[in-house]
C-alpha positions as CSV (number, residue, x, y, z in Angstrom):
1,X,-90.4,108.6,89.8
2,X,-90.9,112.0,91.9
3,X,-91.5,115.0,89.3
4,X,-89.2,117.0,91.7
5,X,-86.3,114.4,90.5
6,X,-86.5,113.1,87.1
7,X,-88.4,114.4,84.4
8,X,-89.6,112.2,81.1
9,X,-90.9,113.0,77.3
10,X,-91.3,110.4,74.8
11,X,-87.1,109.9,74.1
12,X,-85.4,111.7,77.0
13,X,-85.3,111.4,80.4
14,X,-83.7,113.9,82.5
15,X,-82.2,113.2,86.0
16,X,-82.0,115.7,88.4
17,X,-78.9,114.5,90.4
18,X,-78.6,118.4,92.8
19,X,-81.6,117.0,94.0
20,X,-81.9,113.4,93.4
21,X,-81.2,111.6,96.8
22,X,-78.8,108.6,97.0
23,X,-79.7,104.9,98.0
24,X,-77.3,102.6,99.7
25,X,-74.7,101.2,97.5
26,X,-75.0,97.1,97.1
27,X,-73.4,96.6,93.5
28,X,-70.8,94.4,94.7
29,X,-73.7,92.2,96.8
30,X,-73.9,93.4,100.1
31,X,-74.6,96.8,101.5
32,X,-71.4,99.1,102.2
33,X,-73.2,101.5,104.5
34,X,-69.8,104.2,103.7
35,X,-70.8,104.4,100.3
36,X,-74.1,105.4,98.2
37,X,-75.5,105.4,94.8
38,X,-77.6,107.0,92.0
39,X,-78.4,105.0,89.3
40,X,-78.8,107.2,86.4
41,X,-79.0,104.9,83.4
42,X,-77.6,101.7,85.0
43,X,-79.6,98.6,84.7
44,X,-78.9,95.9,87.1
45,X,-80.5,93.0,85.1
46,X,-77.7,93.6,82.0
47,X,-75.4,94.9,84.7
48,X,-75.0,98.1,81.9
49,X,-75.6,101.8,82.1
50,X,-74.3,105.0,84.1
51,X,-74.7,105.5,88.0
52,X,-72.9,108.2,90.2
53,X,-71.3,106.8,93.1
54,X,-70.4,108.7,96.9
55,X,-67.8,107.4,98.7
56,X,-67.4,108.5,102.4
57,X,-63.7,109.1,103.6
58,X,-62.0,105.6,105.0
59,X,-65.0,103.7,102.0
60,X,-63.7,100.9,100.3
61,X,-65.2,98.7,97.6
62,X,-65.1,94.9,97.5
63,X,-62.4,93.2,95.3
64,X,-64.9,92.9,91.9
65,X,-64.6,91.7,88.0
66,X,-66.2,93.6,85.8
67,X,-68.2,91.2,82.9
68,X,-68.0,94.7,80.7
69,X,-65.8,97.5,80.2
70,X,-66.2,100.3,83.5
71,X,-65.3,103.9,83.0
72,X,-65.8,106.4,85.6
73,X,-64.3,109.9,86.4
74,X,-63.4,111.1,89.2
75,X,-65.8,114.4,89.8
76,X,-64.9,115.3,93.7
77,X,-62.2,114.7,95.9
78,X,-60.0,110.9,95.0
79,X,-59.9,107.8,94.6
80,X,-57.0,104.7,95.4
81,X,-57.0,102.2,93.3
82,X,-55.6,98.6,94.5
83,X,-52.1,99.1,92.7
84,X,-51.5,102.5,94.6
85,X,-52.4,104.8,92.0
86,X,-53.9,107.8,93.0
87,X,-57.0,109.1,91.1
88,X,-57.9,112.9,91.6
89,X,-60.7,115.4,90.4
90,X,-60.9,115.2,86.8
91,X,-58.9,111.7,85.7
92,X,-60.8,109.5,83.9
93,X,-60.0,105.0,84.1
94,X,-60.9,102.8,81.9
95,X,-61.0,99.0,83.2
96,X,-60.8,96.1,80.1
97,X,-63.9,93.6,81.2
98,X,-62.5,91.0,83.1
99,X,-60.3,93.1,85.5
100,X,-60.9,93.0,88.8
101,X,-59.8,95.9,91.0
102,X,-61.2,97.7,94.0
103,X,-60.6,101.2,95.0
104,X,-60.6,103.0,98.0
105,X,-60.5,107.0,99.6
106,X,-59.2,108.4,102.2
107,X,-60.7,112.0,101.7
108,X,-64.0,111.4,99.8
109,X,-64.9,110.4,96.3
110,X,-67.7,111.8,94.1
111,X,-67.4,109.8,91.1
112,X,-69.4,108.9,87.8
113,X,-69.2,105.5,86.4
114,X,-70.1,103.7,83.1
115,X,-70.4,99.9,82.7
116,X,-71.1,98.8,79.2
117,X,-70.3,96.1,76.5
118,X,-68.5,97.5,73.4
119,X,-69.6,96.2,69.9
120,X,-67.2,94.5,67.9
């Protein structure tokens, strides 16, 4: 971990995502060279945890199901999802585990996202 990026003390661990840089984006299996990732807290062996995600205008993800609930929010520019609806700075989705969707933009997208298994 580069000191200039991330910083740790026993219990926290700060990310420093002005300055962090972003690695091609392969969640869905193969790389999508219009898209790029930072995986903040994600873990790809439970398939849990937050990552921020950059889409380039025209970017679209592969058709996926989620095994766990996804949140994300929209924090630049939009987002299309596969039903039509339009996502814009500021909404927040949450997807039930098992749906599958996949999302496009036309403009841009900046957006954080959350996979994790909810308890009870």
């Amino acid at each position: 971990m580069s000191a200039q990026h991330e910083e740790q003390k026993p219990g926290r661990r700060i990310v420093h995502t002005r300055t962090k840089p972003f690695a091609p984006y392969d969640m869905e299996g193969p790389v999508q060279h219009d898209m790029s990732v930072i995986e903040l807290s994600y873990d790809r062996g439970n398939k849990q945890g937050a990552y921020l995600i950059r889409m380039e205008p025209g970017a679209e993800t592969i058709a996926h199901e989620h095994p766990f609930r996804e949140e994300f929010m929209i924090l630049e520019g939009e987002l299309i999802e596969s039903d039509g609806t339009v996502l814009k700075t500021g909404d927040f989705v949450m997807y039930e585990p098992g749906t599958v969707h996949n999302s496009r933009t036309e403009k841009g997208c900046l957006l954080l996202g959350i996979d994790w298994k909810r308890q009870g």
